[in-house]
mmCIF file as gemmi writes it, N, C-alpha and C atoms, coordinates in Angstrom:
data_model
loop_
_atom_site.group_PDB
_atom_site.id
_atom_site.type_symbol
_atom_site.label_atom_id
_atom_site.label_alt_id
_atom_site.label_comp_id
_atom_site.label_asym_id
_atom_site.label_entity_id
_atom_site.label_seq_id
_atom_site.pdbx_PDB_ins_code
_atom_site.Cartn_x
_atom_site.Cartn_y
_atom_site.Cartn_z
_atom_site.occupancy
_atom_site.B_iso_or_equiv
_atom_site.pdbx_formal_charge
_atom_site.auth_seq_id
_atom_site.auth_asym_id
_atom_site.pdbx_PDB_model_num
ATOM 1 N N . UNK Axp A 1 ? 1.418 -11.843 -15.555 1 0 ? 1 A 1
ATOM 2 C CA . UNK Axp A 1 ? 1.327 -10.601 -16.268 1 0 ? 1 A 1
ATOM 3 C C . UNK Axp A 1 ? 2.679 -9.925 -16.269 1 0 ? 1 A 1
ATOM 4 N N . UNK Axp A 2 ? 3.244 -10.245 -16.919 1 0 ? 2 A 1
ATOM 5 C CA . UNK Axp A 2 ? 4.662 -9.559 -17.053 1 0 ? 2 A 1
ATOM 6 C C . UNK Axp A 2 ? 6.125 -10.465 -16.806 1 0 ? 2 A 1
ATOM 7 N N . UNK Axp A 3 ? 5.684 -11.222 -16.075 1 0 ? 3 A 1
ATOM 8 C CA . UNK Axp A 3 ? 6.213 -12.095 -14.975 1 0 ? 3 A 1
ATOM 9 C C . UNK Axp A 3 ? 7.088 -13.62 -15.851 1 0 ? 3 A 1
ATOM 10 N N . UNK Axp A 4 ? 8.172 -13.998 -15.551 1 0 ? 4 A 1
ATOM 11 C CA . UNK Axp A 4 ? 8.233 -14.897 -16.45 1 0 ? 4 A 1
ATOM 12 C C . UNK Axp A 4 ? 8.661 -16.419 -15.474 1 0 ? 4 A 1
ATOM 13 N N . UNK Axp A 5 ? 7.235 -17.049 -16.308 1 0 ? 5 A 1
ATOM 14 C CA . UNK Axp A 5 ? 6.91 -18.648 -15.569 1 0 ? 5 A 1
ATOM 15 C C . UNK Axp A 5 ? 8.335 -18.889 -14.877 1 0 ? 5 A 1
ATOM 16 N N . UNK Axp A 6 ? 8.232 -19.326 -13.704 1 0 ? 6 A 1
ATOM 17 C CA . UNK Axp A 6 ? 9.665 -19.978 -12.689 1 0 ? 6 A 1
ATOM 18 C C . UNK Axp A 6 ? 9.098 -21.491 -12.418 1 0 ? 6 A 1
ATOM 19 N N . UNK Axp A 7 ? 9.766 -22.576 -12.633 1 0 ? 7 A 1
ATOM 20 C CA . UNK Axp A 7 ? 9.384 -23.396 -11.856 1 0 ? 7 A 1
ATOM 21 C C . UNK Axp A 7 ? 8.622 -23.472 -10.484 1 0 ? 7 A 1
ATOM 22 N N . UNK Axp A 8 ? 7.541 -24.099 -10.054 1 0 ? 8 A 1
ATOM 23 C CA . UNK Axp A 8 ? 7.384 -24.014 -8.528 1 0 ? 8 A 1
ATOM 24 C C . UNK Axp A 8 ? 8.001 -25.206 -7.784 1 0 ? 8 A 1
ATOM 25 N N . UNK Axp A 9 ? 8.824 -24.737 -6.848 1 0 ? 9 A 1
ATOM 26 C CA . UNK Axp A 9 ? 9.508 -25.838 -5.85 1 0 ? 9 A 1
ATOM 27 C C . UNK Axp A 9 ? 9.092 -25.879 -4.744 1 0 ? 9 A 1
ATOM 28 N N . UNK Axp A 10 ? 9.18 -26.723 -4.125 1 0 ? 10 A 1
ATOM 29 C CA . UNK Axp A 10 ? 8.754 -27.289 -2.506 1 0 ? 10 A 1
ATOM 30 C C . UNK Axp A 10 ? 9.962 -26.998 -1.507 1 0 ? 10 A 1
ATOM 31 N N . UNK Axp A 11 ? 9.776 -24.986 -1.308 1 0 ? 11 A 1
ATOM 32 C CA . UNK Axp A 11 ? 10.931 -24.594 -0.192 1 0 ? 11 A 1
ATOM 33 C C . UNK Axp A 11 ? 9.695 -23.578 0.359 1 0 ? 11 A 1
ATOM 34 N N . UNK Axp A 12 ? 9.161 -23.717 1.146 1 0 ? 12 A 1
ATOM 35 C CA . UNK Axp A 12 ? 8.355 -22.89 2.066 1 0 ? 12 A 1
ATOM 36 C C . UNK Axp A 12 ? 8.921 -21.461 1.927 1 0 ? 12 A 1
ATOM 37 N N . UNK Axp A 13 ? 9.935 -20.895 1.671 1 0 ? 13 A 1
ATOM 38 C CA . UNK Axp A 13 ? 10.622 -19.88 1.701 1 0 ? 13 A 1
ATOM 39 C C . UNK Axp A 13 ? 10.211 -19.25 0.199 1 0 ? 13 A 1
ATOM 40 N N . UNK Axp A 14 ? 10.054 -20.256 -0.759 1 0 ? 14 A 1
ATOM 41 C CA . UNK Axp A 14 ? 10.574 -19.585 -2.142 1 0 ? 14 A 1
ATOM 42 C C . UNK Axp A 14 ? 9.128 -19.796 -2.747 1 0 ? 14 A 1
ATOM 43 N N . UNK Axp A 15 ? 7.959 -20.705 -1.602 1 0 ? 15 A 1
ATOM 44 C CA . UNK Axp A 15 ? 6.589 -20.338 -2.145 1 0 ? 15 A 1
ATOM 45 C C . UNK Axp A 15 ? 6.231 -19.327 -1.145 1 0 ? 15 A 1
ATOM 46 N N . UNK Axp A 16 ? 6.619 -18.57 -0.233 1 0 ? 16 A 1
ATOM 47 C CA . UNK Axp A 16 ? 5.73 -17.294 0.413 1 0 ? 16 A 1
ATOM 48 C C . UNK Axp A 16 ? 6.507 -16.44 -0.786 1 0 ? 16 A 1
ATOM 49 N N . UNK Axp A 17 ? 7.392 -16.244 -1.39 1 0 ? 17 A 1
ATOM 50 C CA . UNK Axp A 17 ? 7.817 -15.137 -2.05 1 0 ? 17 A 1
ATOM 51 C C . UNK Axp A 17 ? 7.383 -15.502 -3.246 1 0 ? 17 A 1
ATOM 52 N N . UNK Axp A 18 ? 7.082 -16.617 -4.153 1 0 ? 18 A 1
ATOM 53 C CA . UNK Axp A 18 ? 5.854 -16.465 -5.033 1 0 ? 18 A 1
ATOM 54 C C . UNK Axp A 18 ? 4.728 -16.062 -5.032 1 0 ? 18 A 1
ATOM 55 N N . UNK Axp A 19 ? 3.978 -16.681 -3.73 1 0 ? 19 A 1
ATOM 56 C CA . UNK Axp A 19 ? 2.328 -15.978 -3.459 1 0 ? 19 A 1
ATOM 57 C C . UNK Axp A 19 ? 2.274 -14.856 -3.297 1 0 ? 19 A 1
ATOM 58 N N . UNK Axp A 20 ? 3.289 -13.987 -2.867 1 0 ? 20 A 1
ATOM 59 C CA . UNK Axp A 20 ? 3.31 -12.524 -2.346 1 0 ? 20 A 1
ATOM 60 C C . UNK Axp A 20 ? 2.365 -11.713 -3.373 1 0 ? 20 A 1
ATOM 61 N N . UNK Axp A 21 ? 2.156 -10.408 -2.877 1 0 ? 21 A 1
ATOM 62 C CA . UNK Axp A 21 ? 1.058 -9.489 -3.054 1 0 ? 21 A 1
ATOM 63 C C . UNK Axp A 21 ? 2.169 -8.628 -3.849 1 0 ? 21 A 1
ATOM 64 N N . UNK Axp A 22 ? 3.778 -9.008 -4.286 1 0 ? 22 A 1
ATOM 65 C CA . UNK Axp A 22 ? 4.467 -7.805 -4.478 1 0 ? 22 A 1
ATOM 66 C C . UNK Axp A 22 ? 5.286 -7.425 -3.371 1 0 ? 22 A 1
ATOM 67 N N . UNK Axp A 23 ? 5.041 -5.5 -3.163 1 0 ? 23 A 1
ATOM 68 C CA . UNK Axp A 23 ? 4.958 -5.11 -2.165 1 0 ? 23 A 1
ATOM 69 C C . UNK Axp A 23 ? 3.448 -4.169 -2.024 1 0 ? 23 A 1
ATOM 70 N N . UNK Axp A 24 ? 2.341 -4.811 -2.308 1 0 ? 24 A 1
ATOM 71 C CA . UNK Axp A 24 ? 1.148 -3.768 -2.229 1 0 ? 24 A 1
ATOM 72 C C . UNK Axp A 24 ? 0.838 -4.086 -0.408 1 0 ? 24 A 1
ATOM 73 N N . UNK Axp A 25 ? 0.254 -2.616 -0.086 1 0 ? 25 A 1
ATOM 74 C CA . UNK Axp A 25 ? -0.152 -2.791 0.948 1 0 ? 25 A 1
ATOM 75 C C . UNK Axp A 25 ? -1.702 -3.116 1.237 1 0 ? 25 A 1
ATOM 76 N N . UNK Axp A 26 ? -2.107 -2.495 -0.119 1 0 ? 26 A 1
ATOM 77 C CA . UNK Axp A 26 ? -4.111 -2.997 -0.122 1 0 ? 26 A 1
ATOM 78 C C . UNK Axp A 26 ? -4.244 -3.762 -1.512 1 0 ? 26 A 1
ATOM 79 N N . UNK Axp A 27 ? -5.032 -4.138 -1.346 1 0 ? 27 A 1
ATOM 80 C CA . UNK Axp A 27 ? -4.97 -5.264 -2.699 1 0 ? 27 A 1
ATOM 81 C C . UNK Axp A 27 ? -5.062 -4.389 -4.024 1 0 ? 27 A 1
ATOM 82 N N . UNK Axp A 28 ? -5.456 -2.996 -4.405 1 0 ? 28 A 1
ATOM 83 C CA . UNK Axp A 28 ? -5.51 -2.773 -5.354 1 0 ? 28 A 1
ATOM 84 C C . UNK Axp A 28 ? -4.001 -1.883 -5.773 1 0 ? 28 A 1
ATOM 85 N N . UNK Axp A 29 ? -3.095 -1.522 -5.162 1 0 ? 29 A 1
ATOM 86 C CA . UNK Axp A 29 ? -2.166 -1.488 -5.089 1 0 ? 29 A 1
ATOM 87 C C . UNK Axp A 29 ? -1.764 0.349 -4.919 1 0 ? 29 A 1
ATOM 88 N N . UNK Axp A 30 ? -3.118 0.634 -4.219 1 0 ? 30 A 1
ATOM 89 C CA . UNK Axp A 30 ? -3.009 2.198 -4.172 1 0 ? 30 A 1
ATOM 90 C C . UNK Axp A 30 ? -1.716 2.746 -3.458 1 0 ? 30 A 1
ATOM 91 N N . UNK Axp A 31 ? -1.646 1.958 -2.452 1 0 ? 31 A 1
ATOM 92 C CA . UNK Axp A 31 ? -0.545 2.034 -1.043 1 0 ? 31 A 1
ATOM 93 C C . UNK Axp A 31 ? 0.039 0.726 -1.115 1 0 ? 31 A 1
ATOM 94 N N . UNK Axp A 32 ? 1.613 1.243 -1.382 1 0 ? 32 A 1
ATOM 95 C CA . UNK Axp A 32 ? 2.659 -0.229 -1.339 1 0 ? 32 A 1
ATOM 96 C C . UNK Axp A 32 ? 3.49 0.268 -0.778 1 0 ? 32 A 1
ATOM 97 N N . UNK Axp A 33 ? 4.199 -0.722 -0.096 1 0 ? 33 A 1
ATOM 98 C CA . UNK Axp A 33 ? 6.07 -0.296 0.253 1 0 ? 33 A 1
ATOM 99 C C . UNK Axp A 33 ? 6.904 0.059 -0.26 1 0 ? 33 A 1
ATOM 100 N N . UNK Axp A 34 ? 7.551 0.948 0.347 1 0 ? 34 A 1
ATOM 101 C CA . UNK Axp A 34 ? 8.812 1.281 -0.421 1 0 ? 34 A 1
ATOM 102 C C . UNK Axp A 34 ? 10.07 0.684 -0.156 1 0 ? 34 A 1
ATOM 103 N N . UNK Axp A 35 ? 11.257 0.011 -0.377 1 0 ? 35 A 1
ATOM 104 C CA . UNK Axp A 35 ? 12.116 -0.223 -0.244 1 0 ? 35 A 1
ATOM 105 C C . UNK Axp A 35 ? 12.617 -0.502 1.358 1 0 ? 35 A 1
ATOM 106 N N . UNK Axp A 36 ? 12.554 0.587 2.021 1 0 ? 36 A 1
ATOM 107 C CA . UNK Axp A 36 ? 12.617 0.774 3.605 1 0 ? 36 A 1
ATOM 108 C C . UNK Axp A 36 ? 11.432 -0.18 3.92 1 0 ? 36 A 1
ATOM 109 N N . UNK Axp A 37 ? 10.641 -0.529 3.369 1 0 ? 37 A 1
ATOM 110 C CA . UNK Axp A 37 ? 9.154 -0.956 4.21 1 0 ? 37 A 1
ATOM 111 C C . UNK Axp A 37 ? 8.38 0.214 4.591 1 0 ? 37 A 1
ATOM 112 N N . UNK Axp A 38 ? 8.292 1.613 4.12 1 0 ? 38 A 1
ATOM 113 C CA . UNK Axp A 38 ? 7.026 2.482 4.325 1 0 ? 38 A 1
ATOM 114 C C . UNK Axp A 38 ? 6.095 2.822 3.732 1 0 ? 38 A 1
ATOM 115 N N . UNK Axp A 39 ? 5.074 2.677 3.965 1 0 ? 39 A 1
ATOM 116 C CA . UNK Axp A 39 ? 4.113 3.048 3.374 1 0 ? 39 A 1
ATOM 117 C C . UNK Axp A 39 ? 3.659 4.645 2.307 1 0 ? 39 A 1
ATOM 118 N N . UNK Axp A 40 ? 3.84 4.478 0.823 1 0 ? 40 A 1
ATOM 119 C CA . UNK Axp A 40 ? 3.913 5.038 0.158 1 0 ? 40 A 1
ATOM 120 C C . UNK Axp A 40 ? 2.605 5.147 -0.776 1 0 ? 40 A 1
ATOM 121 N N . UNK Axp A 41 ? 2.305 6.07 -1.372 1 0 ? 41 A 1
ATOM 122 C CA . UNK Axp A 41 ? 1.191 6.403 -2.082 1 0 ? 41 A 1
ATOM 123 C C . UNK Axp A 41 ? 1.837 5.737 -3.695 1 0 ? 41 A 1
ATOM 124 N N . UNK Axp A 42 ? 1.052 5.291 -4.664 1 0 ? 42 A 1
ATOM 125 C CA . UNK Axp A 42 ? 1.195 4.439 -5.531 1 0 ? 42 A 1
ATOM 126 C C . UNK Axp A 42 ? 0.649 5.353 -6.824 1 0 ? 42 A 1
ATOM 127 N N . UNK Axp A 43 ? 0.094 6.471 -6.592 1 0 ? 43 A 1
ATOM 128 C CA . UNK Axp A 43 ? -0.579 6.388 -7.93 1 0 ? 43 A 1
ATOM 129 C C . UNK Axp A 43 ? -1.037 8.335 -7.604 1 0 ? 43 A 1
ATOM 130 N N . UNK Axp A 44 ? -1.619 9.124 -8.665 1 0 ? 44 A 1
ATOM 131 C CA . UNK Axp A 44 ? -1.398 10.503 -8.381 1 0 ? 44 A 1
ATOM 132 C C . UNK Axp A 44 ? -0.611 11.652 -7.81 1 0 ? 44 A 1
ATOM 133 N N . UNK Axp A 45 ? -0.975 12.739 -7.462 1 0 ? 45 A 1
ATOM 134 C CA . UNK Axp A 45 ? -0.317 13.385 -7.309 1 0 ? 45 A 1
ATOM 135 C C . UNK Axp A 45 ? 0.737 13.651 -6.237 1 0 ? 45 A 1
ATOM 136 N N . UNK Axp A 46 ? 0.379 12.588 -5.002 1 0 ? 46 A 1
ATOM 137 C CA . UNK Axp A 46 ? 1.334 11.784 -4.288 1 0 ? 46 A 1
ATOM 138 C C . UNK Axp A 46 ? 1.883 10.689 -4.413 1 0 ? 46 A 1
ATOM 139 N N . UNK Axp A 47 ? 2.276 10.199 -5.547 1 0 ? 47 A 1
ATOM 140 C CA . UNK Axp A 47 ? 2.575 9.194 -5.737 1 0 ? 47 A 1
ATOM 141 C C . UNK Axp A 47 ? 4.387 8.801 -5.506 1 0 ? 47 A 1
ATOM 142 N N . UNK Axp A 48 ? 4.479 8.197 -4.896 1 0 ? 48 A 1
ATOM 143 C CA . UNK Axp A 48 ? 5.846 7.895 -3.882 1 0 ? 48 A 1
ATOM 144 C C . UNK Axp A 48 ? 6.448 8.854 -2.489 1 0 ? 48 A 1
ATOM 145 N N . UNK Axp A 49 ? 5.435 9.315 -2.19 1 0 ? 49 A 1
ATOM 146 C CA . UNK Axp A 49 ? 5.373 10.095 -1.137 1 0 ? 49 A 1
ATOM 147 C C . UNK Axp A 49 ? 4.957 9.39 0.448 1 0 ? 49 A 1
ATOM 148 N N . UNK Axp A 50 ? 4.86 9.073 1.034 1 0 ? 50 A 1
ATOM 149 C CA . UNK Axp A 50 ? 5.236 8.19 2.32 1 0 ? 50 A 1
ATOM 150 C C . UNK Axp A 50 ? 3.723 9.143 2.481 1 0 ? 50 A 1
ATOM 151 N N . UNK Axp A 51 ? 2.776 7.561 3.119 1 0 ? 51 A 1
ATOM 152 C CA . UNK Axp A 51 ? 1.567 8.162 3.405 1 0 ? 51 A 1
ATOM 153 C C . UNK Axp A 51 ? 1.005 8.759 4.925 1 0 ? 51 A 1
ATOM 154 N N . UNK Axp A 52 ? 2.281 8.763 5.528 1 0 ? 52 A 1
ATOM 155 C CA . UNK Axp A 52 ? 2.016 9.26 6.991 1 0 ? 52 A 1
ATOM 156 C C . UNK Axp A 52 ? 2.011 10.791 6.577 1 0 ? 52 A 1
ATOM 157 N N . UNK Axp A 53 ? 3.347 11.252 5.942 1 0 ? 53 A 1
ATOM 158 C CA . UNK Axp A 53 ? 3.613 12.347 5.786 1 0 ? 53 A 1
ATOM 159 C C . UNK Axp A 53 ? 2.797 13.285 5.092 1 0 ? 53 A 1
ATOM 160 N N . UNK Axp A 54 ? 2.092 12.61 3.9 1 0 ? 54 A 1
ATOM 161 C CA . UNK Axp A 54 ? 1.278 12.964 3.402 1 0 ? 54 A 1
ATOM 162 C C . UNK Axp A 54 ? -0.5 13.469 4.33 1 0 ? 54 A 1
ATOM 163 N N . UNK Axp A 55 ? -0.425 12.878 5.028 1 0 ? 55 A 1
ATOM 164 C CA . UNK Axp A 55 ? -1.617 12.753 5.99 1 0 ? 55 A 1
ATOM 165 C C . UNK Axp A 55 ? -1.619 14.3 6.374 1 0 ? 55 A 1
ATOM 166 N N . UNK Axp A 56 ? -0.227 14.013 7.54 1 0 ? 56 A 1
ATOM 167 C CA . UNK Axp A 56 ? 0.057 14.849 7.696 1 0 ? 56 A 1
ATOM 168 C C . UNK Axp A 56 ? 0.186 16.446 7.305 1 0 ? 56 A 1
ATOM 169 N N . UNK Axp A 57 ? 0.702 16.863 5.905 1 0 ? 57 A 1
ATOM 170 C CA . UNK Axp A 57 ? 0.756 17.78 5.452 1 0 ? 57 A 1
ATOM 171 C C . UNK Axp A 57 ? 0.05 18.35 4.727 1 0 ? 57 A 1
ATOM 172 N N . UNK Axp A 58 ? -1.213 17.179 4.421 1 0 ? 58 A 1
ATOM 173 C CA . UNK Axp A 58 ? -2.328 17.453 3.398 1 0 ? 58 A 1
ATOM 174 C C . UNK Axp A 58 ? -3.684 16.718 3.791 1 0 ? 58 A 1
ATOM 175 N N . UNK Axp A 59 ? -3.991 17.139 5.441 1 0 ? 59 A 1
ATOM 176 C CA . UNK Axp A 59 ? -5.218 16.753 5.514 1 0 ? 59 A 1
ATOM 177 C C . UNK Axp A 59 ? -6.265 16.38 4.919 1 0 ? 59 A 1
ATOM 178 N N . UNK Axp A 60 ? -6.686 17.443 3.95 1 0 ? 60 A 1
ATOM 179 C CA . UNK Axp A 60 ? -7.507 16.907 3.302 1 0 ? 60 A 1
ATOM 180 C C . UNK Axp A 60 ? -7.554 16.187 2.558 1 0 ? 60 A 1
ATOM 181 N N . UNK Axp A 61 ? -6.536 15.684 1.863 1 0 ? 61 A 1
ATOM 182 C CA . UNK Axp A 61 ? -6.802 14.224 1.151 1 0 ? 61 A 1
ATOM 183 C C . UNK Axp A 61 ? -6.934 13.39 1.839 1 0 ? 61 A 1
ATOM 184 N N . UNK Axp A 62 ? -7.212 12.884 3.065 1 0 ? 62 A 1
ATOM 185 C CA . UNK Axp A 62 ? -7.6 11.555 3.656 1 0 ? 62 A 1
ATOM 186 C C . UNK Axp A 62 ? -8.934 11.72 3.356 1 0 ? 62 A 1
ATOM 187 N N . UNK Axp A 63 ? -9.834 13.071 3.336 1 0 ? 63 A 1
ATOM 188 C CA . UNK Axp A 63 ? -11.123 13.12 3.089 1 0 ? 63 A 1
ATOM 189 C C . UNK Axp A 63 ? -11.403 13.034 1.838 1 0 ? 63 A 1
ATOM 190 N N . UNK Axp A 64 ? -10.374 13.574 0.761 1 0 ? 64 A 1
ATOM 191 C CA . UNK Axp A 64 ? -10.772 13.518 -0.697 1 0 ? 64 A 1
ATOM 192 C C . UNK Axp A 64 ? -10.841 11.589 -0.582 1 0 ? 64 A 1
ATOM 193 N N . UNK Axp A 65 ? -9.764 10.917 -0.631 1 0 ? 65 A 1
ATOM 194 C CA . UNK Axp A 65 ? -9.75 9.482 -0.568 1 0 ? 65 A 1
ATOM 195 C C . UNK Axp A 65 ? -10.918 9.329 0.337 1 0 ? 65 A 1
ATOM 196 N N . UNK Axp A 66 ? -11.278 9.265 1.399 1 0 ? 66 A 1
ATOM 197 C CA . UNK Axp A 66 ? -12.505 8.428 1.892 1 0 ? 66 A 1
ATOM 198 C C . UNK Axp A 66 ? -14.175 8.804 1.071 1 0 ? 66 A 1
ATOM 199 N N . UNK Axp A 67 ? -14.072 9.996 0.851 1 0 ? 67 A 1
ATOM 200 C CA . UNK Axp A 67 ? -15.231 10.674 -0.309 1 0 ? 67 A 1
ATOM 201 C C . UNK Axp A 67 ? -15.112 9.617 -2.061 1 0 ? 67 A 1
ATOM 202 N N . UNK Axp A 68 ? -13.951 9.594 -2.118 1 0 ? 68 A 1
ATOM 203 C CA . UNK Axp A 68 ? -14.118 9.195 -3.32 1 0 ? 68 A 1
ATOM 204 C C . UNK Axp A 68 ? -14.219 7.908 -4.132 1 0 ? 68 A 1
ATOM 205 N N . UNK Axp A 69 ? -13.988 7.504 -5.138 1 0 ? 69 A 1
ATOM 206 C CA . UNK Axp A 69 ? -14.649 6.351 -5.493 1 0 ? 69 A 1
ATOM 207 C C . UNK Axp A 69 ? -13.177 5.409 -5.374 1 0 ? 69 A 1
ATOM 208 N N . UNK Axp A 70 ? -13.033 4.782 -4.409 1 0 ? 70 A 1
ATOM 209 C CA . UNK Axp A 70 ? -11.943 4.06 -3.975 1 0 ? 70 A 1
ATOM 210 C C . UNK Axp A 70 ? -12.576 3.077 -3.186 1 0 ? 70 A 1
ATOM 211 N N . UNK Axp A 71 ? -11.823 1.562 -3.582 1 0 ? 71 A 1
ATOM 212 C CA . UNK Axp A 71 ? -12.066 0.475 -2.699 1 0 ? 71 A 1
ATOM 213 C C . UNK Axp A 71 ? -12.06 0.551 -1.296 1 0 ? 71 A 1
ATOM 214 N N . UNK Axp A 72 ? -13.026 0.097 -0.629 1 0 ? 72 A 1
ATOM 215 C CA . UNK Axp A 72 ? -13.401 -0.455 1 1 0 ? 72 A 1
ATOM 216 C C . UNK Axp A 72 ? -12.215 -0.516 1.306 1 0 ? 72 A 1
ATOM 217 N N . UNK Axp A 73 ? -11.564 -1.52 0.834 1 0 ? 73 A 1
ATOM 218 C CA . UNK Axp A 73 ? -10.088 -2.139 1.877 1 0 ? 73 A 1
ATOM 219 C C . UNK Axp A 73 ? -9.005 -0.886 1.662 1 0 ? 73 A 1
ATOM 220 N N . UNK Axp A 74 ? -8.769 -0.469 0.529 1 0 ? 74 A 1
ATOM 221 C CA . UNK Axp A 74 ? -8.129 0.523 -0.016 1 0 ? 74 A 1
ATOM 222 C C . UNK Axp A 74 ? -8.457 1.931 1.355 1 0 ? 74 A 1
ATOM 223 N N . UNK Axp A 75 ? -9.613 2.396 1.528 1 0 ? 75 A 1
ATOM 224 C CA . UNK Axp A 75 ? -10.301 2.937 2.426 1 0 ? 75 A 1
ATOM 225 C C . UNK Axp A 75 ? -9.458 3.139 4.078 1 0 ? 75 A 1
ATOM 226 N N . UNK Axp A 76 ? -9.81 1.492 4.237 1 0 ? 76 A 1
ATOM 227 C CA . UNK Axp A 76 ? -9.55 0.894 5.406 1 0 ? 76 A 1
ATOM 228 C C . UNK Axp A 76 ? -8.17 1.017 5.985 1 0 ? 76 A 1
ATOM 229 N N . UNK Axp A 77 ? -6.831 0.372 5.347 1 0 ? 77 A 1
ATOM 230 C CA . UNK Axp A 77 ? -5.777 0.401 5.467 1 0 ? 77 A 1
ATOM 231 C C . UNK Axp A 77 ? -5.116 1.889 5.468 1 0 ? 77 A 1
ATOM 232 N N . UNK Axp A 78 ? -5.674 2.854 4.904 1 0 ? 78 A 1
ATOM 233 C CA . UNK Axp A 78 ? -5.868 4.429 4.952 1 0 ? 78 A 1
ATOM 234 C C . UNK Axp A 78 ? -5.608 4.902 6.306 1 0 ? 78 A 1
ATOM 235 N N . UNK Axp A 79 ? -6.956 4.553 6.824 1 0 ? 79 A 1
ATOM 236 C CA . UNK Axp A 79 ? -7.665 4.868 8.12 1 0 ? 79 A 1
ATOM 237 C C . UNK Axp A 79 ? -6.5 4.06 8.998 1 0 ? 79 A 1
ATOM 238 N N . UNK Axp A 80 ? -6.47 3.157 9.366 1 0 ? 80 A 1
ATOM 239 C CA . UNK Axp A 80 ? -5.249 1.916 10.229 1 0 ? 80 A 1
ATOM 240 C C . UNK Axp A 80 ? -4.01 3.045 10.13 1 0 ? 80 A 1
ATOM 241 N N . UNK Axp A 81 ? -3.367 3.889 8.933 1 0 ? 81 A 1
ATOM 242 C CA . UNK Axp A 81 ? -2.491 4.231 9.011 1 0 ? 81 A 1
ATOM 243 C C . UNK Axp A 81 ? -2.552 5.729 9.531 1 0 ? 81 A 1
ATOM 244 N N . UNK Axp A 82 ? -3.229 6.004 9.163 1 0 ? 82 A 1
ATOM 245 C CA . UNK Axp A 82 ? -3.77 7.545 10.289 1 0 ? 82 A 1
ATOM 246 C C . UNK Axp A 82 ? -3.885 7.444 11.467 1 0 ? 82 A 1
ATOM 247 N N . UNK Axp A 83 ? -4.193 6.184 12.129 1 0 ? 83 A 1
ATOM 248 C CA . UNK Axp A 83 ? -4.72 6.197 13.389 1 0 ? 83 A 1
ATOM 249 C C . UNK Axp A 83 ? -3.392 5.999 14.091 1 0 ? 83 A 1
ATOM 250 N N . UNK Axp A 84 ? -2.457 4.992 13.03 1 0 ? 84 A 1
ATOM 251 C CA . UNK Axp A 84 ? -1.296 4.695 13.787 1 0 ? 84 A 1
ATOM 252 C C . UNK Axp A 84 ? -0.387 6.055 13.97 1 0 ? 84 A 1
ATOM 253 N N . UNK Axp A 85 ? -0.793 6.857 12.684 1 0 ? 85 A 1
ATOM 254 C CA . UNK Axp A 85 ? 0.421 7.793 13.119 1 0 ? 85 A 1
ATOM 255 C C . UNK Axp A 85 ? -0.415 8.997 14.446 1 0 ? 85 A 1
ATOM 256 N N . UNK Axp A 86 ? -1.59 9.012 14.207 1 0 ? 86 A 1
ATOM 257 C CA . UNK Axp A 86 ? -2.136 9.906 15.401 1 0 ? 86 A 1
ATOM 258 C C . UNK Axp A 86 ? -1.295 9.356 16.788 1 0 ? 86 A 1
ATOM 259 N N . UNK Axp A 87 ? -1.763 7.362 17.018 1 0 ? 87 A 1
ATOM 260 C CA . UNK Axp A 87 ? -0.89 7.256 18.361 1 0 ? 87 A 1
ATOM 261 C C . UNK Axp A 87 ? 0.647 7.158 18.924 1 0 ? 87 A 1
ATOM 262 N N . UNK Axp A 88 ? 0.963 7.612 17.487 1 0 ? 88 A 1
ATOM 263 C CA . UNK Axp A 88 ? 2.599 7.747 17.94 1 0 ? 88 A 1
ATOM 264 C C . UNK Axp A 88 ? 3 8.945 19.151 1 0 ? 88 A 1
């Protein structure tokens, strides 16, 4: 989808970076990486906003997102990242 056909070669290196997900962090691509490797919001009114910080400063959207009509895993990886920044 967008993407333009590459040969596939037999370098273990250059098929993990074909199979890759991108940089999404849940499969639907709500939460992906940013450049640094942090976890960033993908889509609305936080969208490229680092999702710790966001947690952080806007409680209640972890509840709007878990209330709302958003994928399980999408959900999940949410939660994993809240918890991580709670045990910092």
């Amino acid at each position: 989808m967008g993407r333009i056909s590459k040969p596939i070669v037999n370098d273990m290196e250059k098929l993990s970076e074909f199979s890759s997900f991108d940089r999404n962090v849940d499969f639907m691509g709500r939460i992906v990486y940013d450049e640094n490797d942090i976890e960033i919001f993908n889509f609305g009114k936080n969208k490229g906003m680092p999702v710790e910080k966001v947690l952080k400063e806007q409680p209640g959207y972890y509840g709007w997102i878990m209330n709302g009509d958003f994928p399980l895993y999408t959900k999940k990886v949410l939660t994993a990242i809240k918890l991580r920044a709670f045990n910092k």
